[in-house]
N, C-alpha and C positions, 0 to 999 in steps of 0.2 A: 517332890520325891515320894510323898507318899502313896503316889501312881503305882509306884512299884514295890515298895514298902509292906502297906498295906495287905494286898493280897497276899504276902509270901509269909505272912502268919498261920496261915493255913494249912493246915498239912495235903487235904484233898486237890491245894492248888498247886502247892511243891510237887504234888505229884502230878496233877494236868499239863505243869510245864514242863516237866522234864518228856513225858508222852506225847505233845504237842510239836517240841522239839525236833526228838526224833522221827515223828511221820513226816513234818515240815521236809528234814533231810531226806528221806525214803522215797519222797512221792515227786521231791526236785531231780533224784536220782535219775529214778526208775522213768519218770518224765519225758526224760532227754530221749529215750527209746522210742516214745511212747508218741512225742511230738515228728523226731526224725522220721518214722517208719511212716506218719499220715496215719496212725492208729487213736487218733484225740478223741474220737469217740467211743473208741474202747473202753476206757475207763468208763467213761457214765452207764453203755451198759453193761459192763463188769459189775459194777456197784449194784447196778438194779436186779442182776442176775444172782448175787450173792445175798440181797434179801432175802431175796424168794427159798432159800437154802437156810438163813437164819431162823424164820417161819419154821416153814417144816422141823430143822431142830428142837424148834423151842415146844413144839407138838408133841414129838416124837419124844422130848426128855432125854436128846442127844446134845452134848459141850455145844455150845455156841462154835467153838472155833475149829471143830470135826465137822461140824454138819457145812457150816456156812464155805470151809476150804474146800471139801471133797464138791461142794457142789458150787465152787467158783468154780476149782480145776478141770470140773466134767465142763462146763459152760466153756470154760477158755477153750479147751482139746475142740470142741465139735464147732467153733468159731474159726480154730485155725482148719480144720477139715473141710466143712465148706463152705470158705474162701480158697482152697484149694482148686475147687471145680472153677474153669472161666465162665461158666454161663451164671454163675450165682457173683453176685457184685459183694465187698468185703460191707460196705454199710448195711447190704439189704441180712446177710447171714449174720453180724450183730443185733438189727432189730428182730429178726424173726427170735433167735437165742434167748436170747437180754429180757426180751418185754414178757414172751411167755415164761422165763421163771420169773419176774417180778408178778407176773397175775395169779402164777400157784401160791406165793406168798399172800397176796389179796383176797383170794378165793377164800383161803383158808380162815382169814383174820376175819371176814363176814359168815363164814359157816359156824367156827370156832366158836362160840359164846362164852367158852371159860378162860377164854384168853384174856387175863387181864393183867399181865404186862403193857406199859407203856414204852410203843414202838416211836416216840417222837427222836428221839435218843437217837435211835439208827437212821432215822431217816435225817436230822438236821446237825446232828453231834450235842454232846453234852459233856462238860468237861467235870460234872459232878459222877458221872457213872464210869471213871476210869479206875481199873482198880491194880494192885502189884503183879495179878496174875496179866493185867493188860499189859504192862510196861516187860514187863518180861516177852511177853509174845512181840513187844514190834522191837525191843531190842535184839531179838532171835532173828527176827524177818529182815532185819536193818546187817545184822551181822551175814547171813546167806546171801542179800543181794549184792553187797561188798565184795564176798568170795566170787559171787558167780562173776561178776565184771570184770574181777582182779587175773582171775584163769582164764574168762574168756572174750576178752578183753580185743582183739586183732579179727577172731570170729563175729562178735556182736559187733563192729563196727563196719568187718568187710556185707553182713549180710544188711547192715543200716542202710546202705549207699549202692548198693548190686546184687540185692537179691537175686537175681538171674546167673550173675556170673558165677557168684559167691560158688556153687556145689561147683564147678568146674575147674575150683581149687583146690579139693578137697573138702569145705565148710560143709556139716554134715548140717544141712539147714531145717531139714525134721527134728531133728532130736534138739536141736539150738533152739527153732521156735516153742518145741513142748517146754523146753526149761525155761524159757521167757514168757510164758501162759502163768507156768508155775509160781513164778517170781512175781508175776501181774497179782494174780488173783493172793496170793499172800498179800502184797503190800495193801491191795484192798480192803482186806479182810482187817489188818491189824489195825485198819485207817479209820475204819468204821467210827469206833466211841468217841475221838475227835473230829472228825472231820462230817461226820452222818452220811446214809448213801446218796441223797441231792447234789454235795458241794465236793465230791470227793474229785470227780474228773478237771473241777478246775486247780485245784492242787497239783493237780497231774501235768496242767499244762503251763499254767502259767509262766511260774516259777523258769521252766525251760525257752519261753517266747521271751524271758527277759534277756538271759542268758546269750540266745541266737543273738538278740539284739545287740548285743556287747562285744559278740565272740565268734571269730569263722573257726577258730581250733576245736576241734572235737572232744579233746583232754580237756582243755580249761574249760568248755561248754559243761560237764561232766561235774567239774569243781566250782563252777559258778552256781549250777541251779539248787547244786544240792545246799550250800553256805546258805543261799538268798531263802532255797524253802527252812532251813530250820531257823533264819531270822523272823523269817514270817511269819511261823507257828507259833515263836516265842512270842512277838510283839504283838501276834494276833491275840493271843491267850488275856494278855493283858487290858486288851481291849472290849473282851466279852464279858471277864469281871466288870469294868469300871463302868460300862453300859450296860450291861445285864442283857445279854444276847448270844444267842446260839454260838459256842467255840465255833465251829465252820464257819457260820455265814461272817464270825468279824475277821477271822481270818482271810478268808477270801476276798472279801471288800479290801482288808488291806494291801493283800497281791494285785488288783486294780486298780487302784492307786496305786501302785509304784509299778505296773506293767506303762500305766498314762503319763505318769513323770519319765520315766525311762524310755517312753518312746519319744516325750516332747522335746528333750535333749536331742536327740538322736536325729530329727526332725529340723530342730534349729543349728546341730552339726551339719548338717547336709548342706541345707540354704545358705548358711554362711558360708563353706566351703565353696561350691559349684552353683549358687544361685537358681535351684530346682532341688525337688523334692523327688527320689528314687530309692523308696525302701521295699526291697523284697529280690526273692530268688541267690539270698547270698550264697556262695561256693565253698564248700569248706576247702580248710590249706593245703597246699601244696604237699608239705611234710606229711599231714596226717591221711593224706591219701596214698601215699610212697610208703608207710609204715602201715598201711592197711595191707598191702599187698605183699610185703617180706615172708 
């Protein structure tokens, strides 16, 4: 017991998990989006792009969470721009994006000589640099992408599955996509001090590849990833105390393992079933595609 004992004498660690928690949840959320749309590399470089934004803040003597949002959201906005154009492919407008603001951030930190902030923090997570003003900002971000799911809830799922059709319904899929950039680059931002910009995209994904595994419904897919990330966070958090290792990376390691247990189930469900192995292109439900379209 006193695995768990132990660190909760701590006040710095009562607060890393209850922060842990909550991005756990945020980033299983936001996830499901994030995996459904074929966007999995958006996160990594969202994460990389919103460095490059912290930098400059932290130059400028601009909040951390002004500099680094305004300049996810400007990054998200001109990713969904041009991916708009067909001659520009959706991976090649996130690397061109993505890597050149992570180089302004680098540029800076090798010209900069009075920078002597340590950026390990952002870049791998640190569960010692979380602070009241952090847990406020991802409980905010955690409350907004709730709303936005909860209102647009029929919209984000008709444009998950038929982007093409979707405006043909009505779905106003500009202004749906900008507020799904907005939502992106929030969750990343608030994900930053636990998760660091490295590990954040697999947070992003995992947690929802376990989810699909488990689940064709859309809803429960929604309710799965987000339980499973804030299990994760939780039981990750406790694993980077007891081995002394970067909150992201033990968190993360923990989502793979239980991404490889969960699919090994999954795996020996099959073969035992039908005698062959056949995972992948599952369909979502019937219902939840009839209740997309009302």
């Amino acid at each position: 017991m006193s695995f768990f004992t132990e660190p909760l004498a701590f006040e710095f660690f009562r607060r890393a998990l209850l922060a842990a928690t909550l991005v756990g949840g945020l980033t299983g959320l936001v996830g499901v989006f994030v995996v459904l749309r074929r966007m999995s590399y958006i996160g990594h470089g969202m994460s990389h792009a919103v460095f490059g934004g912290a930098v400059v803040g932290y130059v400028a003597g601009i909040n951390f969470y002004v500099a680094a949002g305004i300049w996810g959201f400007i990054s998200a906005l001109l990713i969904n721009q041009t991916t708009r154009r067909q001659q520009i492919a959706a991976d090649a407008a996130i690397g061109i994006v993505t890597t050149a603001s992570f180089a302004v951030g680098v540029a800076i930190i090798s010209r900069a000589r009075s920078i002597t902030q340590n950026f390990d923090a952002a870049l791998f997570g640190n569960l010692l640099a979380v602070t009241e003003t952090d847990l406020l900002v991802i409980a905010a971000v955690f409350t907004f992408t709730i709303i936005v799911v909860f209102f647009s809830y029929k919209q984000l799922l008709f444009l998950t599955f038929d982007p093409d059709v979707a405006p043909v319904y009505g779905v106003r899929a500009g202004w749906l996509d900008s507020l799904f950039a907005l939502v992106l680059a929030a969750t990343i931002i608030a994900s930053i001090r636990i998760m660091g910009v490295t590990l954040i995209a697999a947070s992003l994904v995992i947690p929802p590849v376990i989810a699909r595994l488990v689940t064709d419904r859309f809803a429960y897919m929604l309710f799965v990833s987000t339980g499973l990330g804030a299990l994760l966070g939780f039981f990750g958090l406790f694993m980077s105390y007891e081995f002394d290792i970067a909150s992201g990376a033990s968190i993360v390691l923990l989502s793979a393992a239980a991404f490889a247990a969960v699919l090994a189930v999954v795996l020996i469900r099959e073969w035992t079933r039908t005698g062959r192995l056949s995972i992948g292109n599952r369909s979502i439900g019937s219902a939840e595609r009839e209740a997309m379209l009302d």
